[in-house]
C-alpha positions, 0 to 999 in steps of 0.5 A: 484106251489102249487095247490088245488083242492075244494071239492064236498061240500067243502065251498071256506073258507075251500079250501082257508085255504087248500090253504094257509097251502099249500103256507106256507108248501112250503115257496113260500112267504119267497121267494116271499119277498126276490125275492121283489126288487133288493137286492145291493151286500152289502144288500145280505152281510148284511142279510147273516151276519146276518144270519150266527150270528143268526145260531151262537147264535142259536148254541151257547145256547145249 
């Protein structure tokens, strides 16, 4: 669980960006997303497809 603490003088503004650094630091929100809904068996088969052809191509141009 991501976690900051303010400052003495730190303003919220700062703390808040702090904060949000640190959640995406983590990749807490990708997973927030995927864990959204329930996913059908083809759904997962499909955005893993999907994947695996984006990793290809990805490798393929160098």
């Amino acid at each position: 669980m991501t976690q900051v603490i303010p400052g003495e003088n730190e303003g919220i503004e700062s703390a808040l960006r702090r904060f949000k650094r640190e959640v995406s630091k983590a990749e807490i929100f990708p997973d927030m997303r995927k864990h959204r809904h329930f996913e059908t068996p083809i759904e997962k088969r499909k955005r893993k497809a999907l994947a695996r052809h984006k990793q290809r191509r990805k490798r393929s141009r160098f």
